[in-house]
N, CA, C and O atoms as a Maestro MAE file, in Angstrom:
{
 s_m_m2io_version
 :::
 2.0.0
}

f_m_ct {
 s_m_title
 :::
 protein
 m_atom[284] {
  # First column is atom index #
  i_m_mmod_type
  r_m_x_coord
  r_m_y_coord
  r_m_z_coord
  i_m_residue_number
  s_m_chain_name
  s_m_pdb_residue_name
  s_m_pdb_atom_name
  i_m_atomic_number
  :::
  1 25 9.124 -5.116 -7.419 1 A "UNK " " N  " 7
  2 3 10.040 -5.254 -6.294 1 A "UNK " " CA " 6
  3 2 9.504 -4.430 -5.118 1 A "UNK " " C  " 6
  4 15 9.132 -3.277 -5.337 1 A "UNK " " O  " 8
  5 25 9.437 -4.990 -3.785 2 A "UNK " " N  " 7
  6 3 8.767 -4.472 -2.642 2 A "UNK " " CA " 6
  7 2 9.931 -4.000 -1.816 2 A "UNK " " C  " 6
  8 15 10.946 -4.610 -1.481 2 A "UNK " " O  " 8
  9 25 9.569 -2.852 -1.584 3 A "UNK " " N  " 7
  10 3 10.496 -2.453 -0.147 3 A "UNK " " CA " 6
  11 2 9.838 -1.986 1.384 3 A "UNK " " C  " 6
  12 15 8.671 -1.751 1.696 3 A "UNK " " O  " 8
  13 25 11.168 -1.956 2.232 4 A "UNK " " N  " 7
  14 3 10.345 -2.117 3.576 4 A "UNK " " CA " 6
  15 2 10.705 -0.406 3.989 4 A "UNK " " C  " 6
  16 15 11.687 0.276 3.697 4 A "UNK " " O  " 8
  17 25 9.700 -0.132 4.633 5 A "UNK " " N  " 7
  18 3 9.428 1.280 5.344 5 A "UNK " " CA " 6
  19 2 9.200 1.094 6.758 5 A "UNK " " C  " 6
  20 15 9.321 -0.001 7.308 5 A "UNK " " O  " 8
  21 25 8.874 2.149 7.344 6 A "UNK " " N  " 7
  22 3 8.216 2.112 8.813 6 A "UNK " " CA " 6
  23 2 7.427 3.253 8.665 6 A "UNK " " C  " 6
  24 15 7.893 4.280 8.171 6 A "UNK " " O  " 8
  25 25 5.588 3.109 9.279 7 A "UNK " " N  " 7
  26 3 4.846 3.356 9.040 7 A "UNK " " CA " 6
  27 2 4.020 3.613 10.417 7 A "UNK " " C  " 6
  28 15 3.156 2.826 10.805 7 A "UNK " " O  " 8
  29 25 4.401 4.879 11.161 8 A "UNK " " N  " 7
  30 3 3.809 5.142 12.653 8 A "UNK " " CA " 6
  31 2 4.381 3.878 13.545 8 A "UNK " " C  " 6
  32 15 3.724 3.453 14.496 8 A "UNK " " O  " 8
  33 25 5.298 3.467 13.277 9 A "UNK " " N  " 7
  34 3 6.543 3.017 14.285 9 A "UNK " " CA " 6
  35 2 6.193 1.202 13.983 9 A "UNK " " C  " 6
  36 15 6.398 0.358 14.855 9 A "UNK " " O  " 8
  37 25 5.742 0.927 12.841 10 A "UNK " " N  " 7
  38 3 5.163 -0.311 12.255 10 A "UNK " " CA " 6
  39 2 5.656 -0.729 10.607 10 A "UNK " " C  " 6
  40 15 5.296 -0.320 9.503 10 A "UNK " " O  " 8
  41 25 6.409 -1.498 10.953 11 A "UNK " " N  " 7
  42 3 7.532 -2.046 9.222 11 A "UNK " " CA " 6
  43 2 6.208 -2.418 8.232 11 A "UNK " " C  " 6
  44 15 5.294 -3.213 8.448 11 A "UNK " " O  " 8
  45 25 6.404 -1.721 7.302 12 A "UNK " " N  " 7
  46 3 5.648 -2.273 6.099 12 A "UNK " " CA " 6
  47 2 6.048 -2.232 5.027 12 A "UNK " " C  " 6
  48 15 7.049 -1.518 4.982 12 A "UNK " " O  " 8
  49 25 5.749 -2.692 3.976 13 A "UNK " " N  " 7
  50 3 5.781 -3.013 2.596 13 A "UNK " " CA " 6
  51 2 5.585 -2.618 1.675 13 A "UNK " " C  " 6
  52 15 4.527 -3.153 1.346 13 A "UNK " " O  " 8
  53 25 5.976 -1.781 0.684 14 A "UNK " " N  " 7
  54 3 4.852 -1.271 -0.240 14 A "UNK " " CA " 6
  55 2 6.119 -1.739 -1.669 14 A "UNK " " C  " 6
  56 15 7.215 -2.263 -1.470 14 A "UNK " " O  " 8
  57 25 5.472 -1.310 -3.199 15 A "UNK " " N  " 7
  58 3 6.472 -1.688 -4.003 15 A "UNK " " CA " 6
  59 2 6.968 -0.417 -4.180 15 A "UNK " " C  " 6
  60 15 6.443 0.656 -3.883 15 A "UNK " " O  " 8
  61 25 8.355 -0.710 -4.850 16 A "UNK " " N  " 7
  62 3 9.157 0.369 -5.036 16 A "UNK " " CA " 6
  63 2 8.440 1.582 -6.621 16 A "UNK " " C  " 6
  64 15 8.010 1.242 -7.723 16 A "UNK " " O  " 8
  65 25 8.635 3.151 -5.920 17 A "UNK " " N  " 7
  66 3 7.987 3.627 -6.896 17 A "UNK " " CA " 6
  67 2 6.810 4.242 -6.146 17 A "UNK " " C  " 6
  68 15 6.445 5.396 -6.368 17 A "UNK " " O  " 8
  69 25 6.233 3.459 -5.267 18 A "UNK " " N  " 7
  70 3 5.012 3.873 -4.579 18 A "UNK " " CA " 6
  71 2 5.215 5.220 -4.116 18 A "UNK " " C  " 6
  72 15 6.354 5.603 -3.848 18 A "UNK " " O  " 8
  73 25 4.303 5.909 -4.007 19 A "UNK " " N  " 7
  74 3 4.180 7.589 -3.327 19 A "UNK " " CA " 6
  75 2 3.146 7.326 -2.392 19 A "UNK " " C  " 6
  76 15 2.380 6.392 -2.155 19 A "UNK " " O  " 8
  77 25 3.456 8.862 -1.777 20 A "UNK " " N  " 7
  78 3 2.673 8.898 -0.299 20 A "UNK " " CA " 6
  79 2 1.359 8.894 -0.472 20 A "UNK " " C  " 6
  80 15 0.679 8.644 0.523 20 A "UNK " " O  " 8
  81 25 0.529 9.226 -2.038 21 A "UNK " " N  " 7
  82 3 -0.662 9.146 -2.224 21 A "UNK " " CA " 6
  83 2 -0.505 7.266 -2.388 21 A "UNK " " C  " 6
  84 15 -1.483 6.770 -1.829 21 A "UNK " " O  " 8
  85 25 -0.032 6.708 -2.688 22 A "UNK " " N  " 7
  86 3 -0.242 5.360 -2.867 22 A "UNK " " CA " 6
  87 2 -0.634 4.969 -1.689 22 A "UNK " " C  " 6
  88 15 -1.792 4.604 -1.487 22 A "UNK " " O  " 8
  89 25 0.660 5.013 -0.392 23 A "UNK " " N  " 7
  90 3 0.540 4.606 0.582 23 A "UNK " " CA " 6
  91 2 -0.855 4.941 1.243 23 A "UNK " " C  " 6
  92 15 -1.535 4.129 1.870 23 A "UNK " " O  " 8
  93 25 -1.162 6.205 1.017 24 A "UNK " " N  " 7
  94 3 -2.466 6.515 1.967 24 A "UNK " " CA " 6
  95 2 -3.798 5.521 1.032 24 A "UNK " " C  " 6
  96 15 -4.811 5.302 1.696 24 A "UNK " " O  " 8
  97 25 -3.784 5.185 0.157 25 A "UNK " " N  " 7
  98 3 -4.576 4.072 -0.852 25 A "UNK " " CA " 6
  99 2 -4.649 2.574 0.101 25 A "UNK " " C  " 6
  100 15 -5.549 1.846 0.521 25 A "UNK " " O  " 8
  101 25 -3.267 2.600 0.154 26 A "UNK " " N  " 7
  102 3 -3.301 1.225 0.776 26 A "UNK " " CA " 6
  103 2 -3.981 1.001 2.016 26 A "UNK " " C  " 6
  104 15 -4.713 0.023 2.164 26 A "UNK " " O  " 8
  105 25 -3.726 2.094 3.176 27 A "UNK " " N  " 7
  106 3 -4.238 1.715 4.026 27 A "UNK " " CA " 6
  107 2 -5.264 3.071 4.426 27 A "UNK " " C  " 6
  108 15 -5.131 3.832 5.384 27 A "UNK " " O  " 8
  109 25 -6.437 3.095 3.237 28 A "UNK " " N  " 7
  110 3 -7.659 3.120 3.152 28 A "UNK " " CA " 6
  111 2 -7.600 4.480 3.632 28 A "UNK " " C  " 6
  112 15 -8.159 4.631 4.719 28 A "UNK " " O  " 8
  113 25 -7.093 5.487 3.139 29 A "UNK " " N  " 7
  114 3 -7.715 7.127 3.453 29 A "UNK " " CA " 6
  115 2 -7.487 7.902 2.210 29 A "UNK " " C  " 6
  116 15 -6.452 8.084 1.567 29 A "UNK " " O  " 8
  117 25 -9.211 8.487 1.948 30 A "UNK " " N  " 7
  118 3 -9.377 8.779 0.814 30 A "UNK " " CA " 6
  119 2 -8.874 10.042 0.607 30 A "UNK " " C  " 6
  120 15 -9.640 10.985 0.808 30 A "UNK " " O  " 8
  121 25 -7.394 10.329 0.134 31 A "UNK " " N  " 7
  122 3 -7.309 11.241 -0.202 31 A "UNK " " CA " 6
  123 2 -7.932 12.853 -0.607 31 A "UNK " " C  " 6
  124 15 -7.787 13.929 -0.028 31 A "UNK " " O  " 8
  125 25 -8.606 12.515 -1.739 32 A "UNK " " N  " 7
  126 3 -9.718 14.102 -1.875 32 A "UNK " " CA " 6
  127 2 -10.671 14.104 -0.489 32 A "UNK " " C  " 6
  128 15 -11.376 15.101 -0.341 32 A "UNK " " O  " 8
  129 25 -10.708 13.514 0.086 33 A "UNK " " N  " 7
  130 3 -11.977 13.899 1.427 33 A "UNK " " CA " 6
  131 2 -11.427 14.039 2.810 33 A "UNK " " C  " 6
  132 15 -12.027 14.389 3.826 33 A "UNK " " O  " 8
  133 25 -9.628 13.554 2.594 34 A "UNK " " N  " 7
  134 3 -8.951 13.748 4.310 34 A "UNK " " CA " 6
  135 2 -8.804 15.069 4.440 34 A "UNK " " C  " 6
  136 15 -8.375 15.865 3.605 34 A "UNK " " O  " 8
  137 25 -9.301 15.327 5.875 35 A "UNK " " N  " 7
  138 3 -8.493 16.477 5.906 35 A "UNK " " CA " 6
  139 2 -7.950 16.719 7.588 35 A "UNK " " C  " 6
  140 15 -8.710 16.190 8.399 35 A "UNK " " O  " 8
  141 25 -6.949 17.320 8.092 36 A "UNK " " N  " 7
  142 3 -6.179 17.277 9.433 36 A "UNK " " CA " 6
  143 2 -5.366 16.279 9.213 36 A "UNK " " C  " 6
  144 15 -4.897 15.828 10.258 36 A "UNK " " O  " 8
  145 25 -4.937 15.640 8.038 37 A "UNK " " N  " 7
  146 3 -3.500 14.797 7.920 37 A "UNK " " CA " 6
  147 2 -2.252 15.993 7.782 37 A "UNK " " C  " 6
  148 15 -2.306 17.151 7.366 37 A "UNK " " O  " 8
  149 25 -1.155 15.206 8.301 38 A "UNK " " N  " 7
  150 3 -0.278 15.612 8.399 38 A "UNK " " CA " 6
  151 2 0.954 14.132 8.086 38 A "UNK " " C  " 6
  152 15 0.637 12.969 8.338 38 A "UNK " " O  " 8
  153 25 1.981 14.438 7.655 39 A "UNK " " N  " 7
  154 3 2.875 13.502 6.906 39 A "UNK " " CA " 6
  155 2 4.018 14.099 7.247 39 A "UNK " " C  " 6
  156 15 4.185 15.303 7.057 39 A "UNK " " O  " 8
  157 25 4.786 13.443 7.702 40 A "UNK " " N  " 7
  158 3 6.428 13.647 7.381 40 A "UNK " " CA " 6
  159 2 7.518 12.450 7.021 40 A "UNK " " C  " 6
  160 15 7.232 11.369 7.536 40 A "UNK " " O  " 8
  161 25 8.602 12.474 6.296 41 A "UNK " " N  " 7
  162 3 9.244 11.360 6.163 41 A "UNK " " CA " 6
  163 2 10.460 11.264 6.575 41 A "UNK " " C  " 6
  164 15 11.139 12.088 5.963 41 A "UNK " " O  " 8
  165 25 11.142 10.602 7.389 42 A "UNK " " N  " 7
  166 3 12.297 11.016 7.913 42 A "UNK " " CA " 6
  167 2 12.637 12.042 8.802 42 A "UNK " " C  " 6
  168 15 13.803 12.323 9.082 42 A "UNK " " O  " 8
  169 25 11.249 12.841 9.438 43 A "UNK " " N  " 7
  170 3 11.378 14.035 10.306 43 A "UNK " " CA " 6
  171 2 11.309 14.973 9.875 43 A "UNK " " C  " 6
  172 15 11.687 15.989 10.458 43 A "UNK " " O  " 8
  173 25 10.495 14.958 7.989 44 A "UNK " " N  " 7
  174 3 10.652 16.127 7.266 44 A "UNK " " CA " 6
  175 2 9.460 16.320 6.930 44 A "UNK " " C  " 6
  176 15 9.107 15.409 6.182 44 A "UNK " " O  " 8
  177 25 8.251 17.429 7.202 45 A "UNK " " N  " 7
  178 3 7.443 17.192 6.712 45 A "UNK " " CA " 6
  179 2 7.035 17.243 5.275 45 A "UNK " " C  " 6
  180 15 7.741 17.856 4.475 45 A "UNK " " O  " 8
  181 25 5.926 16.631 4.893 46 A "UNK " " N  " 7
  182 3 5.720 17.212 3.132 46 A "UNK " " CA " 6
  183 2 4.151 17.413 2.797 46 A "UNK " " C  " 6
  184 15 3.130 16.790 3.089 46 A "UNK " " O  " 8
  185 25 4.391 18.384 2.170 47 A "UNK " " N  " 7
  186 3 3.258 19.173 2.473 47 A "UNK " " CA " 6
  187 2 2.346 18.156 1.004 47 A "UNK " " C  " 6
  188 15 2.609 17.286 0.174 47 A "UNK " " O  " 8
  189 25 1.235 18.980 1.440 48 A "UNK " " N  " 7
  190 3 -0.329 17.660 0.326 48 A "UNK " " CA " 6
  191 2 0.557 18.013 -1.014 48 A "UNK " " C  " 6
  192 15 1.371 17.244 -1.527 48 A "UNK " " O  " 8
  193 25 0.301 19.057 -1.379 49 A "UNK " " N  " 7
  194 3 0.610 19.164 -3.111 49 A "UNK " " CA " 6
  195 2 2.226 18.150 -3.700 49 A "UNK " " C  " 6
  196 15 2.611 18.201 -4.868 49 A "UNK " " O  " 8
  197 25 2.939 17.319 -2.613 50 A "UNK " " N  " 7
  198 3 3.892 16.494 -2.973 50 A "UNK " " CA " 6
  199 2 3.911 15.406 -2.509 50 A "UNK " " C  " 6
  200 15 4.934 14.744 -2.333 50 A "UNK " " O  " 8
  201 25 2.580 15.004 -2.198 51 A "UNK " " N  " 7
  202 3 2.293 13.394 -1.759 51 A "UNK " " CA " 6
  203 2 2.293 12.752 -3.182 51 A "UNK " " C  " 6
  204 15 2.898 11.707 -3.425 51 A "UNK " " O  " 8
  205 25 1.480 13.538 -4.222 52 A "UNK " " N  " 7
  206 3 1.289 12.866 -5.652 52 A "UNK " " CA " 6
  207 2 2.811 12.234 -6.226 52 A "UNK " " C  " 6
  208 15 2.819 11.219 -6.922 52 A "UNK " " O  " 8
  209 25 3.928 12.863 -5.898 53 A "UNK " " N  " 7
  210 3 4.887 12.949 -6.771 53 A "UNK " " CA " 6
  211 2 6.305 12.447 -5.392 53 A "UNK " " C  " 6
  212 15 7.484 12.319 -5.722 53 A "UNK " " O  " 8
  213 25 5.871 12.269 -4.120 54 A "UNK " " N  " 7
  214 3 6.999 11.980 -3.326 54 A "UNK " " CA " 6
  215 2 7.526 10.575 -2.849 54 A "UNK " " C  " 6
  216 15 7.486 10.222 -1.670 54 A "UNK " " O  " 8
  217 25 8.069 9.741 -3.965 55 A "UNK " " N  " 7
  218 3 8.070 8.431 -3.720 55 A "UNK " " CA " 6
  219 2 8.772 7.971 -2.480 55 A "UNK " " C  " 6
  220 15 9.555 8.613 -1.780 55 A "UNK " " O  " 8
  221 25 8.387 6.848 -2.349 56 A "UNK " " N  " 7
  222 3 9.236 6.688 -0.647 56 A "UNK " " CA " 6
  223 2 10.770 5.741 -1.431 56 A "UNK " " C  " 6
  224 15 11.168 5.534 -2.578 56 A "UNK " " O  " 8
  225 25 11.158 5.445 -0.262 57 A "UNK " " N  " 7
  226 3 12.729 4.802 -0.503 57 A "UNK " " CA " 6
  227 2 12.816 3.608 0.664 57 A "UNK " " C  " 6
  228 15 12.120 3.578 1.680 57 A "UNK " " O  " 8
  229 25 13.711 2.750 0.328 58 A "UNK " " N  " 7
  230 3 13.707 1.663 1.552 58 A "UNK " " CA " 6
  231 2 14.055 2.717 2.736 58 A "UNK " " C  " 6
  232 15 14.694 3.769 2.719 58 A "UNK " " O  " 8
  233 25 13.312 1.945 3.877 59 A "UNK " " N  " 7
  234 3 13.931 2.482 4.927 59 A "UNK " " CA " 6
  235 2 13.540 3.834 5.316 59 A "UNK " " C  " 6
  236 15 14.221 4.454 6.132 59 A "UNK " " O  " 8
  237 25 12.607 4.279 4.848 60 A "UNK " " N  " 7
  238 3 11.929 5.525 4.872 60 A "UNK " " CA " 6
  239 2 11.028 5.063 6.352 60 A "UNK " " C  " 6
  240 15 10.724 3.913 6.671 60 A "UNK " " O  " 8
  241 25 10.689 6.487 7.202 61 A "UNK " " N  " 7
  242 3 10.065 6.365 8.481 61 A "UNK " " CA " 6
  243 2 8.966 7.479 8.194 61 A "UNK " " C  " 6
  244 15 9.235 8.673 8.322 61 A "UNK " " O  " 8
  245 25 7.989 7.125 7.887 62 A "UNK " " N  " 7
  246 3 6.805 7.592 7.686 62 A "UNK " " CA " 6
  247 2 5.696 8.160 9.054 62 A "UNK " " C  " 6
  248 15 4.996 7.297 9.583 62 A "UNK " " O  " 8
  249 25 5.630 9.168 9.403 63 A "UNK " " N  " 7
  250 3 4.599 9.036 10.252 63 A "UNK " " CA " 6
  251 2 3.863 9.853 10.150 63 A "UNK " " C  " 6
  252 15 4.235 11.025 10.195 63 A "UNK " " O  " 8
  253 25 2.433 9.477 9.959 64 A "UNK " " N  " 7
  254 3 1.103 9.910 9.449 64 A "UNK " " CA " 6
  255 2 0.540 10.689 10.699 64 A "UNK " " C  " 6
  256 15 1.180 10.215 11.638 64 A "UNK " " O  " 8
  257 25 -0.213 11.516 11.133 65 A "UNK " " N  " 7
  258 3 -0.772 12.244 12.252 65 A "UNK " " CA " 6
  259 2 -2.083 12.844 11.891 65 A "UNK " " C  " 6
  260 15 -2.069 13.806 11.123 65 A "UNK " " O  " 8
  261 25 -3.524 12.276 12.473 66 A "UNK " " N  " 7
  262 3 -4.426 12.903 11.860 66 A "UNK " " CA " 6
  263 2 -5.124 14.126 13.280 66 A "UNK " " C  " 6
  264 15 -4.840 14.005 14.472 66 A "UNK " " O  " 8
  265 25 -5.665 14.766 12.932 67 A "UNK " " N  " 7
  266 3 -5.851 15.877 13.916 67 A "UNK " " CA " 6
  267 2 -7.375 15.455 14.494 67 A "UNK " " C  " 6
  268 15 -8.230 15.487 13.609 67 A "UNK " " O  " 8
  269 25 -7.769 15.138 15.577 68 A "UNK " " N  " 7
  270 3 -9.085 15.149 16.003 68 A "UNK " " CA " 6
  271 2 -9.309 16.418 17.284 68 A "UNK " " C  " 6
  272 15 -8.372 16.937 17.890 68 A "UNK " " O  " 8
  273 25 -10.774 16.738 17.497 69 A "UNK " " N  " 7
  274 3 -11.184 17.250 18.159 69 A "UNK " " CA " 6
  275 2 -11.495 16.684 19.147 69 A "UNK " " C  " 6
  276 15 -11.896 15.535 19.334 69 A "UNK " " O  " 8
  277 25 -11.176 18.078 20.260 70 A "UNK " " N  " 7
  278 3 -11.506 16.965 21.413 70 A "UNK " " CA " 6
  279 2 -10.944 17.753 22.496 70 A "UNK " " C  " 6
  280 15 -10.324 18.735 22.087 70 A "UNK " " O  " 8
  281 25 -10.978 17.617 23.700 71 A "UNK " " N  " 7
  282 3 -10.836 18.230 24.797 71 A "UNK " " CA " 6
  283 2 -10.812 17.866 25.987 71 A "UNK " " C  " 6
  284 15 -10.654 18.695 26.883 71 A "UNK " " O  " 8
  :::
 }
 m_bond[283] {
  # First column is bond index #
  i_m_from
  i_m_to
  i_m_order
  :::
  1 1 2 1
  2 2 3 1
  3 3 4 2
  4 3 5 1
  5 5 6 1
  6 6 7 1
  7 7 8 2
  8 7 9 1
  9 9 10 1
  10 10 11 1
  11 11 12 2
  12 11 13 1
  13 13 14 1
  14 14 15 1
  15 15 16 2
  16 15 17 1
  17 17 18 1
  18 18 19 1
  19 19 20 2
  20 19 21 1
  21 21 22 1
  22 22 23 1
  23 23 24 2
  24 23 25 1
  25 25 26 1
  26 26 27 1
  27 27 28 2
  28 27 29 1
  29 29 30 1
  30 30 31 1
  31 31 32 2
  32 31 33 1
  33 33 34 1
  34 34 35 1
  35 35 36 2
  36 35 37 1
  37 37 38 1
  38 38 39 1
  39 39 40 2
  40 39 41 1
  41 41 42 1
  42 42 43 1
  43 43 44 2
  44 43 45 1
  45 45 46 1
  46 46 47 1
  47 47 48 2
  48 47 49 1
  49 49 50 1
  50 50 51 1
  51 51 52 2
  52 51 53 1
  53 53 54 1
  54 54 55 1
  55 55 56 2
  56 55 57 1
  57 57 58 1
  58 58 59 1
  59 59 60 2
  60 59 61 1
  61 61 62 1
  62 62 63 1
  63 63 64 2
  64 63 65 1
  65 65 66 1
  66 66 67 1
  67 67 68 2
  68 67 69 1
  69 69 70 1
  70 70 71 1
  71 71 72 2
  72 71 73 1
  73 73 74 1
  74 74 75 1
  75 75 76 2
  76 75 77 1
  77 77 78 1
  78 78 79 1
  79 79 80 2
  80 79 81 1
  81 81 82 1
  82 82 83 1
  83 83 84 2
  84 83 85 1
  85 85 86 1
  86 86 87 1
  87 87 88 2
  88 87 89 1
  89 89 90 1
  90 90 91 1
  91 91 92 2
  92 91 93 1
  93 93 94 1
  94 94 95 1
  95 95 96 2
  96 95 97 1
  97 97 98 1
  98 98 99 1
  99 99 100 2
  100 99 101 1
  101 101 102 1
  102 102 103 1
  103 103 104 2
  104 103 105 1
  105 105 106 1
  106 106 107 1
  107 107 108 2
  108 107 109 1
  109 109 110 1
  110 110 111 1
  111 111 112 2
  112 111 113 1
  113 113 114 1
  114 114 115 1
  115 115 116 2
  116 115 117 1
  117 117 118 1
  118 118 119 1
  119 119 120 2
  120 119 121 1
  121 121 122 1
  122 122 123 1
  123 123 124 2
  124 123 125 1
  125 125 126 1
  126 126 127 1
  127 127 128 2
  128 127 129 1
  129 129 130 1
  130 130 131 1
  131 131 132 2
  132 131 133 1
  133 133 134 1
  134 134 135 1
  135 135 136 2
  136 135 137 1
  137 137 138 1
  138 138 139 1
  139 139 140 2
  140 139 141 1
  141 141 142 1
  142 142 143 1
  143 143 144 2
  144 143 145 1
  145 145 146 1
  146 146 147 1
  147 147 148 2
  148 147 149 1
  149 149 150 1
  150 150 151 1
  151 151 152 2
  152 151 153 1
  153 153 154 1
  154 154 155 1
  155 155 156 2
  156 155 157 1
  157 157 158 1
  158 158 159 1
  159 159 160 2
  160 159 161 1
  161 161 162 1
  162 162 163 1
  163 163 164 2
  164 163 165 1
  165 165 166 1
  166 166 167 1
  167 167 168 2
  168 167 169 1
  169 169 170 1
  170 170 171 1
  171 171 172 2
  172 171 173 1
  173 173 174 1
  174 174 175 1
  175 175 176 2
  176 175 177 1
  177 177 178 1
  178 178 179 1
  179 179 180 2
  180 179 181 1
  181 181 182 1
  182 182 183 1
  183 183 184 2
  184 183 185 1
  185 185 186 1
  186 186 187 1
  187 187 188 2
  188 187 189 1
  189 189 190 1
  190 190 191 1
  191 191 192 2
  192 191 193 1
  193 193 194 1
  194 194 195 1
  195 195 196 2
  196 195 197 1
  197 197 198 1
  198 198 199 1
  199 199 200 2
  200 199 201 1
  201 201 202 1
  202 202 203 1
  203 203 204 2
  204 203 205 1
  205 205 206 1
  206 206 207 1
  207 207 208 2
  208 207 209 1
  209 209 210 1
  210 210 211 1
  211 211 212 2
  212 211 213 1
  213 213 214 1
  214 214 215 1
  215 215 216 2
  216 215 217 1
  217 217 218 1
  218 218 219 1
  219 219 220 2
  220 219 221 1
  221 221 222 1
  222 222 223 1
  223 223 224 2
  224 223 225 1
  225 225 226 1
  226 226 227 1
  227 227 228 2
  228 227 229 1
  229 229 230 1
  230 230 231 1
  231 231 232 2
  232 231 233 1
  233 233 234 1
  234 234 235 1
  235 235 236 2
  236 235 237 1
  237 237 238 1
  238 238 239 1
  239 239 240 2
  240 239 241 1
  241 241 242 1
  242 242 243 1
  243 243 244 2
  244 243 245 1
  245 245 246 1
  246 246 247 1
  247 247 248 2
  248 247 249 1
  249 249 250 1
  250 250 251 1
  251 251 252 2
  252 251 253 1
  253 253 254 1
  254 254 255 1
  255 255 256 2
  256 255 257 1
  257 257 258 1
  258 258 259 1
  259 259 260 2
  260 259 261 1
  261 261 262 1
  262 262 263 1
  263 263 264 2
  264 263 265 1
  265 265 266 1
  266 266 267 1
  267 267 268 2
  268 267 269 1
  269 269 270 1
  270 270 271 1
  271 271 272 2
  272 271 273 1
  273 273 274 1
  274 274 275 1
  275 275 276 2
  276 275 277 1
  277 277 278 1
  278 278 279 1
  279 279 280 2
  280 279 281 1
  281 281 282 1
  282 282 283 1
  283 283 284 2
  :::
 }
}
């Protein structure tokens, strides 16, 4: 069973059960090698060590933030 999220201000799909390590699977960032991500769900952030274990919920607002350099 699939549910819908919002994903950096973009509705998506994932199945129910999925975690934030899933989600970052899906759309292709390799976990062990990211680094300057930042995650929050609902305006909450969550820190790396509970992406493994933080399943999302319908209706969850996800927004991913990666840090670049630059000036």
């Amino acid at each position: 069973m699939a549910i819908d999220i919002v994903v950096n201000g973009s509705k998506s799909e994932v199945q129910k059960g999925s975690t934030i390590e899933d989600l970052l699977q899906i759309i292709d960032i390799d976990i062990n090698n990211a680094t300057g991500i930042a995650i929050a769900i609902n305006s909450e952030i969550v820190r790396r060590p509970e992406w493994k274990g933080r399943e999302l919920n319908e209706g969850d607002v996800v927004e991913l933030v990666t840090a670049r350099q630059g000036g």
